[in-house]
Structure formats: C-alpha cells, structure tokens
C-alpha positions as CSV (number, residue, x, y, z in Angstrom):
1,X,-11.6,24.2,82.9
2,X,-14.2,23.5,80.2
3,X,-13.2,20.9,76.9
4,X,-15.4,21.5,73.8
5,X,-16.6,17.9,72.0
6,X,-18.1,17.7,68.3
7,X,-20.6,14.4,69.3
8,X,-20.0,12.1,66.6
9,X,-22.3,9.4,67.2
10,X,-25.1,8.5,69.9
11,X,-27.5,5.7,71.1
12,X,-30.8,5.8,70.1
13,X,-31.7,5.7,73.7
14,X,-31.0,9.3,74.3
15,X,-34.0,10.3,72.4
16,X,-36.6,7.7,74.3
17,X,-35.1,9.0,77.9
18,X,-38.5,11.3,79.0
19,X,-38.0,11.6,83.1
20,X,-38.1,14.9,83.8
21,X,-34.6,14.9,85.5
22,X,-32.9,13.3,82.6
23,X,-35.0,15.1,79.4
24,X,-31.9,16.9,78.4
25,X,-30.4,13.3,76.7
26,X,-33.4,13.8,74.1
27,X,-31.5,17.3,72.9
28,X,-28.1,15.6,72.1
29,X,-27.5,15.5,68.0
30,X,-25.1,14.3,66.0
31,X,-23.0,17.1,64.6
32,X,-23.3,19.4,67.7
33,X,-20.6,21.3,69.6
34,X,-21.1,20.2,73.5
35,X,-19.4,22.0,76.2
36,X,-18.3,20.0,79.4
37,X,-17.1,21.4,82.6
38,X,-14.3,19.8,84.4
39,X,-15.0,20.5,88.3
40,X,-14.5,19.2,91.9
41,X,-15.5,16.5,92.8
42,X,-14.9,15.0,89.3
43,X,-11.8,16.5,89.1
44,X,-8.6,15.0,90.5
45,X,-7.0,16.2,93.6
46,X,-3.2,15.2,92.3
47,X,-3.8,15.8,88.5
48,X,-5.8,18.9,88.9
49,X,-7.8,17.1,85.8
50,X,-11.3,15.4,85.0
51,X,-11.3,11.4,83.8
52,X,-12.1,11.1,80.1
53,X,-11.5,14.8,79.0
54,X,-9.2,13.8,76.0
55,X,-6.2,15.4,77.3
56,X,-3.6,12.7,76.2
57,X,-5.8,11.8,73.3
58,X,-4.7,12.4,69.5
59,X,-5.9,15.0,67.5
60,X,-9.3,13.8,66.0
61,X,-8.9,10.7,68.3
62,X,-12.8,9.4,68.5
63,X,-13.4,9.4,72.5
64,X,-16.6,7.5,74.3
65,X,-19.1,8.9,76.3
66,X,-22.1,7.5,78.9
67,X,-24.8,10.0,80.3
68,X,-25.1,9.3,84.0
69,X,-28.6,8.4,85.0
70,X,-29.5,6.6,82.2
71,X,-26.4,4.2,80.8
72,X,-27.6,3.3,77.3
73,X,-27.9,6.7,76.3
74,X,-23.9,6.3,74.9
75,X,-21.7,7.5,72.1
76,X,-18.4,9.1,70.8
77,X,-16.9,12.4,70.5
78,X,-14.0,14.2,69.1
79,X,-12.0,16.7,71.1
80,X,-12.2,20.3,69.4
81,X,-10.0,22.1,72.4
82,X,-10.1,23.0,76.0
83,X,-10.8,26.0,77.7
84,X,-8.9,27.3,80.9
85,X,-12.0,29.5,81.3
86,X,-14.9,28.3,80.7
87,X,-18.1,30.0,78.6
88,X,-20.0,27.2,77.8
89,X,-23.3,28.4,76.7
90,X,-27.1,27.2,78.8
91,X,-27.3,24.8,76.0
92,X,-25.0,22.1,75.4
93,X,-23.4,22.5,78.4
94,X,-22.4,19.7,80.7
95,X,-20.3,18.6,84.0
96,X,-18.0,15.9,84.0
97,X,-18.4,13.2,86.8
C-alpha cells in the first residue's frame, strides 16, 4: 500500500544535501503532496503494515519524518489517505524503511 503526506514543514538541510545518491532531499517543498510506498522489508511480517505510516494517527494529526542517509534533513507531515494500490507518480514518490 502507498499513504499520501501534505509535507508541512522541513529542515533547511534538505536543500544543502548535493551527493549524487541523496540529491532528491533538495526537491522536497513545503506544501507538496508526497507519496510513500509501504513495502517488505519495511513492512511488518505480523501487522502486514509500515512504522510511521499514520495509521492510528488523527485526522490532520502533524506526523515526523527523517530522510535516511542524511538525518538532519527532517520535518512533519499530515496524512491525506492511503492507498491499497499504489500510483504514486516518478516524482514525489518514496519507500518507507
């Protein structure tokens, strides 16, 4: 399954990160729709679910976020919904781990 997040806030860190690996963090914005991918190995074996997708969280309950690879580029995010199947778009698109 795929959750869609309205990114509230984010570290000014994103925007300095340049290795090549890790130049998507410079793309994130404040305002955007992202698209995250809840898959194996993140996701777990008993709860068939991925850690931090918002699932018991309230409606418009302001959730936390940490790019991997580069732990100051940080921030917060509001659930809009999940998706059982997933059409993320090539942009905006992530996996949770």
């Amino acid at each position: 399954y795929c959750v869609e997040f309205k990114t509230e806030s984010l570290s000014h860190h994103c925007a300095l990160e340049n290795r090549p690996y890790a130049r998507w963090m410079q793309y994130l914005r404040e305002g955007h729709t992202v698209c995250v991918a809840c898959q194996p190995p993140a996701m777990n074996t008993d709860t068939h679910r991925c850690s931090g997708d918002g699932h018991n969280a309230d409606r418009g309950k302001i959730l936390h976020w940490e790019a991997v690879g580069n732990s100051r580029c940080q921030g917060t995010w509001k659930k809009i919904r999940q998706l059982e199947h997933c059409s993320c778009p090539l942009v905006h698109s992530f996996i949770f781990t």
